[in-house]
C-alpha positions in Angstrom: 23.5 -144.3 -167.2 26.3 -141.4 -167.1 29.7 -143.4 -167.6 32.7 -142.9 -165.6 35.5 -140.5 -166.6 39.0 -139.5 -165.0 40.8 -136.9 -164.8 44.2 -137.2 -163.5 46.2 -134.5 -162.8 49.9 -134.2 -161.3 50.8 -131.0 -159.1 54.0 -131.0 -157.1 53.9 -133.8 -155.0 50.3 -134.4 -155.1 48.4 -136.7 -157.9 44.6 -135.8 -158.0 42.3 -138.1 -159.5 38.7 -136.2 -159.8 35.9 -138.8 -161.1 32.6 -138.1 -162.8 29.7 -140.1 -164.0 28.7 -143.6 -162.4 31.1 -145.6 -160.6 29.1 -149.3 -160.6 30.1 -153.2 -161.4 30.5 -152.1 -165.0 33.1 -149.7 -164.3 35.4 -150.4 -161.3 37.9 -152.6 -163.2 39.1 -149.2 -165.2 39.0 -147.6 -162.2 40.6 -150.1 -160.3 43.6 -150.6 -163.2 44.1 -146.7 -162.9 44.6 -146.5 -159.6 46.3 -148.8 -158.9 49.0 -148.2 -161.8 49.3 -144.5 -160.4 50.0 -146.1 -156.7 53.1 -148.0 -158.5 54.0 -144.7 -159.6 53.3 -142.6 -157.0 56.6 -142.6 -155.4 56.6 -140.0 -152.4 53.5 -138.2 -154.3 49.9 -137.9 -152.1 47.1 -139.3 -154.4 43.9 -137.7 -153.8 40.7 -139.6 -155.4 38.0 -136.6 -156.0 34.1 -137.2 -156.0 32.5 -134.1 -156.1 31.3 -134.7 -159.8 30.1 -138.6 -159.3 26.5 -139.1 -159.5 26.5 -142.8 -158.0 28.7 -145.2 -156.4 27.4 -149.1 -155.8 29.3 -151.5 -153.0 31.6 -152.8 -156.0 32.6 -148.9 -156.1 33.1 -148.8 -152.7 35.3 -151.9 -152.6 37.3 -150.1 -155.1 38.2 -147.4 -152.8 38.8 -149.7 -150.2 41.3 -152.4 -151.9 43.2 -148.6 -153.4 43.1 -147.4 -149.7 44.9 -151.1 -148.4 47.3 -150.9 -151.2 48.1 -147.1 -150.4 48.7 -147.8 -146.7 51.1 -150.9 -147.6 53.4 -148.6 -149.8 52.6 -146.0 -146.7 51.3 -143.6 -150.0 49.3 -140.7 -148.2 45.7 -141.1 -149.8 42.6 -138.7 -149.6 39.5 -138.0 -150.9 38.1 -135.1 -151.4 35.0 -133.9 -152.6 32.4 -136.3 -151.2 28.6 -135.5 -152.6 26.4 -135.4 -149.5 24.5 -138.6 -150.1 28.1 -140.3 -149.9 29.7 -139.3 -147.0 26.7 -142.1 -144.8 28.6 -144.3 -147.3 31.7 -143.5 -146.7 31.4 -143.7 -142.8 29.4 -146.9 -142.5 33.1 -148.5 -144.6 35.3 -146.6 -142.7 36.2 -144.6 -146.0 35.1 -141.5 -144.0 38.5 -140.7 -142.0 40.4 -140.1 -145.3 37.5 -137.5 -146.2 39.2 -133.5 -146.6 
């Protein structure tokens, strides 16, 4: 098991939060607390949630991404993610995660 880490990092308008390790059950409520603190935030900033170093993502992961991606549209927060590993991105389309893909 590789745990999750983050990495957030603030650039003019733009807050990029690059993940590695395993995003599972056992670690979506950090993740989720993270987020969702940097949405409240986030003021007129773009938050951009990057993959390219995550080894594996379970359904609880992806419902992460989801419930950050409602709360982002709600505050009308522009929200992207970029990096996806290849064995993602089937994930990503099949929960509609795919059109905030760059």
């Amino acid at each position: 098991m590789d745990p999750l880490h983050l990495t957030t990092t603030r650039r003019a308008d733009t807050l990029t939060v690059s993940l590695s390790g395993e995003l599972d059950i056992a670690t979506t409520e950090a993740l989720r607390g993270h987020l969702l603190t940097l949405l409240r935030e986030a003021g007129q900033a773009r938050l951009v949630i990057e993959l390219s170093r995550l080894s594996f993502i379970d359904a609880a992961g992806l419902g992460i991404l989801i419930s950050v991606r409602n709360q982002a549209r709600r505050q009308q927060t522009p929200m992207r993610i970029a990096g996806v590993p290849p064995a993602m991105r089937r994930l990503l389309r099949i929960t509609g995660l795919e059109t905030l893909t760059t």
